[in-house]
N, C-alpha and C positions, 0 to 999 in steps of 0.2 A: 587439496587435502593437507591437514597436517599432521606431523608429528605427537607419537606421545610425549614427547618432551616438552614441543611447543605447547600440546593440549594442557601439559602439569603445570609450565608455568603462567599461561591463561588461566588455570584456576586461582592461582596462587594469587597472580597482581586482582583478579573478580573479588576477592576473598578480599583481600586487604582493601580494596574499595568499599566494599561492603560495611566494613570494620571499621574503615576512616569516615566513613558517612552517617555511622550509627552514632560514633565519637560527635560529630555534629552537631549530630541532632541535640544530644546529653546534655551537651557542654553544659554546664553551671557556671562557671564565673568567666569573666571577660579574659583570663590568660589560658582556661584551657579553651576558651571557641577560637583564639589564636591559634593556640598549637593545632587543636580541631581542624581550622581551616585549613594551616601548613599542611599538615597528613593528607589533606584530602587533597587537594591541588599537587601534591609529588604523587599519589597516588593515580591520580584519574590522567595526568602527562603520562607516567609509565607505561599504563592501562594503552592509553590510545596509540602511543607511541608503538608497541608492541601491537596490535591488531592493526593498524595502518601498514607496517610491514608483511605481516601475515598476507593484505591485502596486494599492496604493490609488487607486480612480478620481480624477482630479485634477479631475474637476468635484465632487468636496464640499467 
């Protein structure tokens, strides 16, 4: 079980994935599917980084 804390910031990093991925899609010129790509790849590490913990028992 988690936390509402943990729950708000799972929203939070879902959200900004969402947001980084919709920026993606959009991009129109060659420096923002750059930037696009940057946001989405810190974004979806954060993302997974944070639910891999939620996963992994944090007493090992």
């Amino acid at each position: 079980m988690i936390t509402s804390n943990e729950y708000d910031k799972l929203c939070a990093l879902t959200d900004e994935l969402r947001e980084a991925q919709s920026q993606l899609v959009t991009a129109a010129t060659a420096k923002e599917l750059a930037s696009a790509s940057h946001r989405f790849v810190k974004a979806e590490k954060e993302w997974e980084a944070f639910t891999l913990g939620l996963v992994v028992p944090k007493s090992v």
